[in-house]
C-alpha positions in Angstrom: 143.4 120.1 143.5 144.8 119.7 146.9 145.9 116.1 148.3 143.5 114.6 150.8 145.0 114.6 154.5 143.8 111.6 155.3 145.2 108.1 154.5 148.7 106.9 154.6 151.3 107.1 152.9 152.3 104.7 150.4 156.1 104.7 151.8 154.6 104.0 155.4 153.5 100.5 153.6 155.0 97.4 153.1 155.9 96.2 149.6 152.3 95.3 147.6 151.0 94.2 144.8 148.8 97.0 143.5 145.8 96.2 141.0 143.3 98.1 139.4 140.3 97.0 137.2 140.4 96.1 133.6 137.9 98.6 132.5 140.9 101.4 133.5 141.6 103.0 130.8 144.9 104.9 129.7 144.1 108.7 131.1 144.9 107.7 134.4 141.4 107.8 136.0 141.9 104.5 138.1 141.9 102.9 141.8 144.0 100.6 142.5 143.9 98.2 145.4 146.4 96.0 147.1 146.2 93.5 149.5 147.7 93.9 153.3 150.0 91.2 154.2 148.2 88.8 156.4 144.7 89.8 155.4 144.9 93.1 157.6 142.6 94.8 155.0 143.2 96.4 151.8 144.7 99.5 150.6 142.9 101.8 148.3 145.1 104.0 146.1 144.7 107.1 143.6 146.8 105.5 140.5 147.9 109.4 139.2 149.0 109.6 143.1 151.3 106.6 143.3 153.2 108.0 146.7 150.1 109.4 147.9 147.9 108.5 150.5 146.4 105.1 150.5 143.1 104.6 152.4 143.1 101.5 154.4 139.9 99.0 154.7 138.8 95.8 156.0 138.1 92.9 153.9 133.9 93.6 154.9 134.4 96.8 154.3 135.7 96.1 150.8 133.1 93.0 150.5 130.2 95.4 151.3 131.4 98.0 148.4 131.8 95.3 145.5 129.0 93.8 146.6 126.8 97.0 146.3 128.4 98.1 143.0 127.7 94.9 141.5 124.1 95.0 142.9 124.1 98.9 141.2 123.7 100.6 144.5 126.2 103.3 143.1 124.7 103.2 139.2 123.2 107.3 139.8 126.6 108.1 140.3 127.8 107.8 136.8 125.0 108.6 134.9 
C-alpha cells in the first residue's frame, strides 16, 4: 500500500498529545487525533504510520464528523 501524498508530516508539527479511541484495539487499526496548539484545528493521524502524514482539520470540521458518527450517518460503512 502506498503512503498518501497529502497531509503533513508529523516532524513538520509541533510537539502533541496524540489520542485515539478506547474501542482501538491492539492490531493497530486506529486514528489518532491531537490537538493544535491554540485551537488551530486538529490533526488526524494513521497510528501504524506514526511519522506519516497527518491530515489537518478545523474544530467544525471535526465537530461535524463526531457529530454525524454519533448520529450513525456513517453506520453502512461498517456493516
Amino acid at each position: 500500500m502506498q503512503q498518501p501524498r497529502n497531509g503533513v508530516p508529523t516532524a513538520q508539527l509541533p510537539p502533541l498529545t496524540w489520542m485515539k479511541s478506547r474501542r482501538s484495539n491492539p492490531s493497530g487499526n486506529c486514528v489518532e487525533l491531537a490537538e493544535l496548539p491554540g485551537g488551530a484545528g486538529i490533526a488526524v493521524r494513521n497510528s501504524r504510520y506514526p511519522d506519516g502524514p497527518a491530515l489537518i482539520y478545523t474544530i467544525d470540521e471535526i465537530a461535524a464528523f463526531v457529530l454525524g458518527a454519533r448520529d450513525g450517518d456513517f453506520d453502512h460503512l461498517i456493516g
